[in-house]
DONU-685087 format. One record per residue (C-alpha): chain; y, z, x. Coordinates in steps of 0.05 Angstrom, whole numbers, plus 5000, padded with zeros to 4 digits. Layout:
# residues N
<r><ch>A</ch><y>Y</y><z>Z</z><x>X</x></r>
...
END
This chain:
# residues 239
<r><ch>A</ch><y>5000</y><z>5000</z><x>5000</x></r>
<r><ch>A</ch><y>5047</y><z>5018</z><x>5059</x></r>
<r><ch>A</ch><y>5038</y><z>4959</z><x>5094</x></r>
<r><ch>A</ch><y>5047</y><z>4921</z><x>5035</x></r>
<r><ch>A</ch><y>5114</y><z>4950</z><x>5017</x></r>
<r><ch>A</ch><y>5136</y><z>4944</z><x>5093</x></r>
<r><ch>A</ch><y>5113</y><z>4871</z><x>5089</x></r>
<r><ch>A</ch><y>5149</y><z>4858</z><x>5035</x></r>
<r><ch>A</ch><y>5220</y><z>4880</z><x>5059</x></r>
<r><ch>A</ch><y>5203</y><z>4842</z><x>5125</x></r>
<r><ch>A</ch><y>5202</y><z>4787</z><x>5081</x></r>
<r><ch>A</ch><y>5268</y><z>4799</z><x>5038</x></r>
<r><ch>A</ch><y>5302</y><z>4812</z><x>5101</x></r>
<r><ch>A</ch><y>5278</y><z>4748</z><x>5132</x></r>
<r><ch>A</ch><y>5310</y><z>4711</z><x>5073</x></r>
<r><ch>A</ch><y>5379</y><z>4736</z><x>5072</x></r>
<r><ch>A</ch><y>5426</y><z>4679</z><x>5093</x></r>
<r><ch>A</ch><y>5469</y><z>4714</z><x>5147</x></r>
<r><ch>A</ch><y>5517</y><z>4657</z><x>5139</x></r>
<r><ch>A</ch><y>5539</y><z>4689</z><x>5071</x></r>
<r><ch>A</ch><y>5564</y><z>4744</z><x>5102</x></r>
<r><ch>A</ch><y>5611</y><z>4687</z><x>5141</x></r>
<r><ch>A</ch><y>5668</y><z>4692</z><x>5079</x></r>
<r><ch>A</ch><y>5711</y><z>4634</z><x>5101</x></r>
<r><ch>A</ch><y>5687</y><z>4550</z><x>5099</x></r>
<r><ch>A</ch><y>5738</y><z>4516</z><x>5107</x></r>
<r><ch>A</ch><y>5769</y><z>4465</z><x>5159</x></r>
<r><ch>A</ch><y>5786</y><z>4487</z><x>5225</x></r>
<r><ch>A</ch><y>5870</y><z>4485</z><x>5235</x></r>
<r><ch>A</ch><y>5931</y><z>4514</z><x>5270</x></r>
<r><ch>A</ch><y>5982</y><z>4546</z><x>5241</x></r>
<r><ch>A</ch><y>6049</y><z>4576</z><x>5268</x></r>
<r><ch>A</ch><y>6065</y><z>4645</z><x>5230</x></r>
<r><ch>A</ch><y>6138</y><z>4662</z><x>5212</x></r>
<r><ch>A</ch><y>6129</y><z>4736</z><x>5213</x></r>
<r><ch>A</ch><y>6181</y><z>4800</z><x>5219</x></r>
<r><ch>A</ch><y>6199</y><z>4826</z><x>5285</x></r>
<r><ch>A</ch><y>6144</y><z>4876</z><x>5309</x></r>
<r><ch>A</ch><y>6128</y><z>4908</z><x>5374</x></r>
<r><ch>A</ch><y>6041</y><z>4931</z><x>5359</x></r>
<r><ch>A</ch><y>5989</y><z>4897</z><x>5332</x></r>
<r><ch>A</ch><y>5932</y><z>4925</z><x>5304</x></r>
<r><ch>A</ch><y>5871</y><z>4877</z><x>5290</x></r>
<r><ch>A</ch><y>5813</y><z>4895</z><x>5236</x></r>
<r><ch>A</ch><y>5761</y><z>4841</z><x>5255</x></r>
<r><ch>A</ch><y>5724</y><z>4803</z><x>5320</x></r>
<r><ch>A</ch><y>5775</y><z>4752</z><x>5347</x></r>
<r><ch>A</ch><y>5796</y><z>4710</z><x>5410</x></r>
<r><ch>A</ch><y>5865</y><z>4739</z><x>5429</x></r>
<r><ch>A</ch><y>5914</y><z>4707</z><x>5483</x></r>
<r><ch>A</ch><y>5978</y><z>4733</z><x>5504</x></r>
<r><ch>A</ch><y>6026</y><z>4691</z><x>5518</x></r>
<r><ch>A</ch><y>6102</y><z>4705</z><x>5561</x></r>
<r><ch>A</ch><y>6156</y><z>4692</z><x>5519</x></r>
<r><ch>A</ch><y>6231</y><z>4711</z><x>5502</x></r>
<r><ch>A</ch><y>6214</y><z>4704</z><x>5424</x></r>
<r><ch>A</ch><y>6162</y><z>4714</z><x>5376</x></r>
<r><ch>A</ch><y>6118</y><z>4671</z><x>5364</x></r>
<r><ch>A</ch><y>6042</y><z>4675</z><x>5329</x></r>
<r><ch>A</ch><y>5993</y><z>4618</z><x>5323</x></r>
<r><ch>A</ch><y>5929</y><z>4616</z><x>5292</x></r>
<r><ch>A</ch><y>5870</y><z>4571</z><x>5299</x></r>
<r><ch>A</ch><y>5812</y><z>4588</z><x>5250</x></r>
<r><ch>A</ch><y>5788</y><z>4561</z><x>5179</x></r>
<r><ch>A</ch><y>5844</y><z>4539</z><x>5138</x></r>
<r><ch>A</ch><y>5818</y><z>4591</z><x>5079</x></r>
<r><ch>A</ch><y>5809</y><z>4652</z><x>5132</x></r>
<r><ch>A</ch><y>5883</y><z>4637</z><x>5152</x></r>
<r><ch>A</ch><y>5917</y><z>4641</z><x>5080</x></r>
<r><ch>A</ch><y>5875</y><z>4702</z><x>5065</x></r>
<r><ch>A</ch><y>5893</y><z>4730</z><x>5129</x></r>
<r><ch>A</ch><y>5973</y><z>4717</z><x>5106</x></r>
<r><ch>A</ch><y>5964</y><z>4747</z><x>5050</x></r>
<r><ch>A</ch><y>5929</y><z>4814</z><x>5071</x></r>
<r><ch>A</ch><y>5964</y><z>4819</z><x>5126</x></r>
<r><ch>A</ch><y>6040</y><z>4866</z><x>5137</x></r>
<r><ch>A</ch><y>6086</y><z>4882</z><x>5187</x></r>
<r><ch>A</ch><y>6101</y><z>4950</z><x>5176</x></r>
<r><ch>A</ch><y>6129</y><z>5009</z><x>5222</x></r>
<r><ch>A</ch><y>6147</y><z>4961</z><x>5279</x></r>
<r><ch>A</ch><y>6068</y><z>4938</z><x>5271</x></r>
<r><ch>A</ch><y>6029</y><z>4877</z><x>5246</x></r>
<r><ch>A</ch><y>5972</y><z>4900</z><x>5221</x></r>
<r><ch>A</ch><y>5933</y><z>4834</z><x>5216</x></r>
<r><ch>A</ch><y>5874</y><z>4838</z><x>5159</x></r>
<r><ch>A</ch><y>5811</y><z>4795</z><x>5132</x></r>
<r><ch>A</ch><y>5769</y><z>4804</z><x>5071</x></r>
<r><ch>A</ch><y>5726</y><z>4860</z><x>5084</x></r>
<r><ch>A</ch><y>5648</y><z>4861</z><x>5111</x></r>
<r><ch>A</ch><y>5653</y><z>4788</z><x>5129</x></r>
<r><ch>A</ch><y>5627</y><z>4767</z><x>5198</x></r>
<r><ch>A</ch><y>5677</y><z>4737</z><x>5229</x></r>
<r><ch>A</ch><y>5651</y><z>4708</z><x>5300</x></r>
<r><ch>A</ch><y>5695</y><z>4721</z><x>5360</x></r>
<r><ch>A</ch><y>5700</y><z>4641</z><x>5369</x></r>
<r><ch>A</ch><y>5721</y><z>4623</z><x>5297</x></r>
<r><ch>A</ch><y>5788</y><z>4654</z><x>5300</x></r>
<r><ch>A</ch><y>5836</y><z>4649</z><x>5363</x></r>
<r><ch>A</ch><y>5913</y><z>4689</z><x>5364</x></r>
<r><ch>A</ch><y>5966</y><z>4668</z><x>5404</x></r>
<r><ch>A</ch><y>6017</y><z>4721</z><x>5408</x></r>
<r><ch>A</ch><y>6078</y><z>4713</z><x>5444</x></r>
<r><ch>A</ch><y>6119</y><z>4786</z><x>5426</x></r>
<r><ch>A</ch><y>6174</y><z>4803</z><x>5479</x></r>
<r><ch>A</ch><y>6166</y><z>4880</z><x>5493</x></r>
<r><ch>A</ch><y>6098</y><z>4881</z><x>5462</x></r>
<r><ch>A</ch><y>6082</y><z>4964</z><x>5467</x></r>
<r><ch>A</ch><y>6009</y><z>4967</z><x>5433</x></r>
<r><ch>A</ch><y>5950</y><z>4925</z><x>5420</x></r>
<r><ch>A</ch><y>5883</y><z>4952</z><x>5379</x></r>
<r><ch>A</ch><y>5832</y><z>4910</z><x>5356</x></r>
<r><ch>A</ch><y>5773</y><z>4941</z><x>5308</x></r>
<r><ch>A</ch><y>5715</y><z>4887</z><x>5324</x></r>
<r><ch>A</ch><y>5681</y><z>4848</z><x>5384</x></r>
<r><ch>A</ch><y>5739</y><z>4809</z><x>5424</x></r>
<r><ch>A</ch><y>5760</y><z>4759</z><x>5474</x></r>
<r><ch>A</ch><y>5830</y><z>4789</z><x>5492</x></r>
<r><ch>A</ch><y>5871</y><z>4738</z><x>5558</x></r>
<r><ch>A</ch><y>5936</y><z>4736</z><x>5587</x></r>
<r><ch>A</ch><y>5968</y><z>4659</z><x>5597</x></r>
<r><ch>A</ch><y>5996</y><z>4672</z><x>5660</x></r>
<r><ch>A</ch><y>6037</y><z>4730</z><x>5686</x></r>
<r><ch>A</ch><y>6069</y><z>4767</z><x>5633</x></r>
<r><ch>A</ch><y>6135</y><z>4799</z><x>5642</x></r>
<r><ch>A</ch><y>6167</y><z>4810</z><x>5576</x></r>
<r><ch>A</ch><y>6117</y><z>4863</z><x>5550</x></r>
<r><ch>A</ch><y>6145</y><z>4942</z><x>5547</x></r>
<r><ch>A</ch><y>6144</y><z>4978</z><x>5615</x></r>
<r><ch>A</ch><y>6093</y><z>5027</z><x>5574</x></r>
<r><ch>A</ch><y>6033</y><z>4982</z><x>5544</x></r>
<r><ch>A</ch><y>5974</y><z>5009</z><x>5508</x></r>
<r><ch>A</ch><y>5914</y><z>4976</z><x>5498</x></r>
<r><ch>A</ch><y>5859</y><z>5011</z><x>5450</x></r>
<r><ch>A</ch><y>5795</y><z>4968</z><x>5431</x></r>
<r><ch>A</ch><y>5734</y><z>4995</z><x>5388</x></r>
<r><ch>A</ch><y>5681</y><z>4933</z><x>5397</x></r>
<r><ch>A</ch><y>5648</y><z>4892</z><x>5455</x></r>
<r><ch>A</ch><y>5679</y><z>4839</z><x>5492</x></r>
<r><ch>A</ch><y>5728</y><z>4811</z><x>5550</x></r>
<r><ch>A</ch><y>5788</y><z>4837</z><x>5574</x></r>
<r><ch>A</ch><y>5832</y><z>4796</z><x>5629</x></r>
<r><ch>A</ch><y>5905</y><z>4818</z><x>5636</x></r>
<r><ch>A</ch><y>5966</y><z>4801</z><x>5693</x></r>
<r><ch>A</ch><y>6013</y><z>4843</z><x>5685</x></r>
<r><ch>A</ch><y>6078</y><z>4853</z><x>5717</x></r>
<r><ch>A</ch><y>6114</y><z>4925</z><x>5736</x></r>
<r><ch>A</ch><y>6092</y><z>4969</z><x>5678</x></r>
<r><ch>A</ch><y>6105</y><z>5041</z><x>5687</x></r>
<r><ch>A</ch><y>6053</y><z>5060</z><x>5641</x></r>
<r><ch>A</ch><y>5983</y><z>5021</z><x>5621</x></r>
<r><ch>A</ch><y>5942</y><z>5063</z><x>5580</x></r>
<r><ch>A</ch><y>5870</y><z>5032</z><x>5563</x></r>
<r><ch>A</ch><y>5820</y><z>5053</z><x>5513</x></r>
<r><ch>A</ch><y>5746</y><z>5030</z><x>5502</x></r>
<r><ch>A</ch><y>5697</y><z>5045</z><x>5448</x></r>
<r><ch>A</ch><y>5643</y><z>4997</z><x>5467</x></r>
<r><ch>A</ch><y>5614</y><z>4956</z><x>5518</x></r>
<r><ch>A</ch><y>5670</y><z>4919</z><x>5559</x></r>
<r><ch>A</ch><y>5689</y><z>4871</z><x>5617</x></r>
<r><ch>A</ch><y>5749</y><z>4881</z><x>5644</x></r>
<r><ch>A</ch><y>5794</y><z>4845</z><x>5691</x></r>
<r><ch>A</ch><y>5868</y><z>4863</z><x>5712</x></r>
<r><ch>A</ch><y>5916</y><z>4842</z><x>5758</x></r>
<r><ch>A</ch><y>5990</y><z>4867</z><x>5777</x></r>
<r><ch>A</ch><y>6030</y><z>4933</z><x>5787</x></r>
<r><ch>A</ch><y>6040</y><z>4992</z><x>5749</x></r>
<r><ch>A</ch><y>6063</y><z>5068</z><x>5769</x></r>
<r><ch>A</ch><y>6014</y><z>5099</z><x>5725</x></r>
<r><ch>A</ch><y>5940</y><z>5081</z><x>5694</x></r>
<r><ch>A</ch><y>5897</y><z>5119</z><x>5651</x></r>
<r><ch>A</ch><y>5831</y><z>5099</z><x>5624</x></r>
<r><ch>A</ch><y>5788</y><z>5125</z><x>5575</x></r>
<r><ch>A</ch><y>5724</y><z>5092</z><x>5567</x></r>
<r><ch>A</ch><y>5664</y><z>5111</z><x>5521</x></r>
<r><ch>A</ch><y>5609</y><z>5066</z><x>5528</x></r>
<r><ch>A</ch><y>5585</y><z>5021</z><x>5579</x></r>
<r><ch>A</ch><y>5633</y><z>4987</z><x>5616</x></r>
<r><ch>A</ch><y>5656</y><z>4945</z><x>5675</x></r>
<r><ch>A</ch><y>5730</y><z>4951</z><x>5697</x></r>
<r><ch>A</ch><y>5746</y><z>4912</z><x>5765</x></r>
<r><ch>A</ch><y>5821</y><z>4929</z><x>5775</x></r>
<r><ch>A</ch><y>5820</y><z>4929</z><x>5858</x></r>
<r><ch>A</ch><y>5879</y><z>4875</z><x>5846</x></r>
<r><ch>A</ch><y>5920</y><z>4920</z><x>5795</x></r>
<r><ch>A</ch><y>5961</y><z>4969</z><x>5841</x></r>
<r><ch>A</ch><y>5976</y><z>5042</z><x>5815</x></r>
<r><ch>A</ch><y>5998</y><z>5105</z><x>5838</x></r>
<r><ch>A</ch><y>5973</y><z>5140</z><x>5793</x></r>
<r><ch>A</ch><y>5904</y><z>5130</z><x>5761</x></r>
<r><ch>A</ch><y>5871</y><z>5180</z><x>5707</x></r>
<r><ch>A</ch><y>5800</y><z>5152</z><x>5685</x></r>
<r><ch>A</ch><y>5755</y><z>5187</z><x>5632</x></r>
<r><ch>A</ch><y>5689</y><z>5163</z><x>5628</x></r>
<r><ch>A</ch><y>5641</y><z>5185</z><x>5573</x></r>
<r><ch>A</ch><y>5571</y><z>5142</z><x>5588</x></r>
<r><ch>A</ch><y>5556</y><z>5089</z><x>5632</x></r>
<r><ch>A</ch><y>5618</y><z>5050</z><x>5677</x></r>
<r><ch>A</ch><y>5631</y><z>5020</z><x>5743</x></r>
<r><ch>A</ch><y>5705</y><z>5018</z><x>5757</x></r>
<r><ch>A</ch><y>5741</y><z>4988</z><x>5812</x></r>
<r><ch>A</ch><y>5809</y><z>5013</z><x>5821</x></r>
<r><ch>A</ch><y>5871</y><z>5014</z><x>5871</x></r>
<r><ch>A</ch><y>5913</y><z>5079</z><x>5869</x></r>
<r><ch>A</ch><y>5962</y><z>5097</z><x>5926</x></r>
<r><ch>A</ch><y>5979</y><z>5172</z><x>5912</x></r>
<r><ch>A</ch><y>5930</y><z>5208</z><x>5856</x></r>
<r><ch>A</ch><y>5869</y><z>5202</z><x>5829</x></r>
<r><ch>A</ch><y>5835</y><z>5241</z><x>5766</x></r>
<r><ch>A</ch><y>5771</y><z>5230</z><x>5743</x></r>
<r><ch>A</ch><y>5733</y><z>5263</z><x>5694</x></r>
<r><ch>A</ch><y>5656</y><z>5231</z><x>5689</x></r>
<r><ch>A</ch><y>5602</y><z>5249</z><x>5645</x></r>
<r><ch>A</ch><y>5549</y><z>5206</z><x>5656</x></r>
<r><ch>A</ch><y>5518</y><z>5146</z><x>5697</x></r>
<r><ch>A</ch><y>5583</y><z>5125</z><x>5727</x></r>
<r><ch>A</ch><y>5622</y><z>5104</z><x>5792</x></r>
<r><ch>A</ch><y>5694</y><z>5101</z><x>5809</x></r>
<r><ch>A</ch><y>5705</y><z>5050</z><x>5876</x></r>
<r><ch>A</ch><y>5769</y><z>5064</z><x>5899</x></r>
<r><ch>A</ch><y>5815</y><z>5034</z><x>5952</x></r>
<r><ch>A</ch><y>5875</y><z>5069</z><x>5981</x></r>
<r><ch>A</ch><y>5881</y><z>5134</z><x>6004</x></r>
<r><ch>A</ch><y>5904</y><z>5184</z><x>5941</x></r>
<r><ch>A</ch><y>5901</y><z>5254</z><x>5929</x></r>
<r><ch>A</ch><y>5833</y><z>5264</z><x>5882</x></r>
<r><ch>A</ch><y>5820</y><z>5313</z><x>5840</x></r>
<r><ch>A</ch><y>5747</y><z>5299</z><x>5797</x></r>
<r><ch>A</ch><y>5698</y><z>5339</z><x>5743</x></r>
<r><ch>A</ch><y>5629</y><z>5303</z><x>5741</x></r>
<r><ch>A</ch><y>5569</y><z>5313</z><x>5705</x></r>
<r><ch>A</ch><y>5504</y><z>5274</z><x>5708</x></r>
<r><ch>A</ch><y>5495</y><z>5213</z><x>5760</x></r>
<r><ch>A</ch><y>5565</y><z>5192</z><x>5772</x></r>
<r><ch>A</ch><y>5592</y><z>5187</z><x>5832</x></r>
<r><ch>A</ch><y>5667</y><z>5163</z><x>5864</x></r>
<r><ch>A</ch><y>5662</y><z>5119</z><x>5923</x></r>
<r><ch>A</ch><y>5714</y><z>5104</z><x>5979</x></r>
<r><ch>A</ch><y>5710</y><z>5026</z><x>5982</x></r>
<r><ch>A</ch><y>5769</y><z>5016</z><x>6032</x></r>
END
């Protein structure tokens, strides 16, 4: 009887058509956004994001024409944030929808779902304090210029890449990640790591790290460090 019941939602399961979880059909377009001014964006669903350098606003989508106008009309800019929606429990694959955002003294960037998130270039307009807070799996590659402040958080399973020059970085990762940032210069670094990550950082006068886990922290320069580990982690000189 047991196996006969277990068969049997092997067998329902086996017929679902995933695809109807996929909400949106339509053609695949572009479409400039005429939006108010805003400074965060906060993302509710798996996207491509790229950042472009800019002196104004601009926001371009490509995706399914019928994803897009639901997307309009879900989505507000309120509090200084666009807070960028989709019809709910529809799988939206990272691929299907890509963001250019060009927002000069962009401050905060949060995406709920698996990403591709990419800097165009250098980018030099953003705020000197940018924060970055993603709950999914996916790429990160960033260049940024002379930030006083990047703050980065992960909830998921990440690969990270950044480039460029802040005074202060502080990292707090949960999951299983990868963070090379030998070519992003600090002072200052702070890393929290909850579970399993290999970061590569450069820090010139501090460095804080808090592990608990099966982690490592490779390190060039020659800071101060002060560290709390538990588990297998370990912190590495790689000079």
């Amino acid at each position: 009887m047991k196996n006969g019941f277990y068969l049997l939602i092997i067998s329902t399961l086996m017929s679902c058509d995933l695809d109807s979880f996929n909400c949106y059909d339509g053609s695949i377009i572009t479409k400039e956004l005429s939006l108010n001014t805003f400074h965060k964006i906060d993302i509710d669903f798996s996207c491509e994001v790229i950042l472009v350098d800019g002196d104004e606003q601009k926001i371009v989508i490509e995706g399914k024409d019928d994803m897009i106008q639901d997307l309009e009309n879900r989505s507000i800019v309120s509090n200084d944030t666009w807070k960028v929606r989709t019809k709910g429990n529809c799988i939206l694959p990272t691929k299907d929808t890509r963001i250019y955002i060009t927002v000069p003294g962009l401050k905060e960037l949060s995406v709920d779902g698996n990403y591709m998130i990419s800097s165009e270039g250098l980018l030099k307009n953003v705020y000197d304090a940018l924060k970055i807070d993603l709950d999914g799996n996916g790429d990160l590659s960033l260049s940024l210029d002379n930030l006083v402040l990047l703050e980065l958080e992960i909830d998921g399973n990440s690969k990270v890449d950044i480039e460029g020059v802040t005074n202060r970085f502080n990292i707090d990762c949960d999951g299983n990640s990868e963070i090379r940032a030998h070519d992003f210069w600090a002072e200052i670094i702070d890393i929290k790591i909850d579970g399993n990550a290999n970061m590569d950082v450069n820090v010139s006068q501090r460095l804080i790290v808090n592990m608990d886990g099966k982690g490592s922290v490779c390190y060039k320069g020659n800071p101060q460090i002060t560290s709390n580990q538990e588990g297998s982690s370990r912190i590495k000189n790689c000079n």
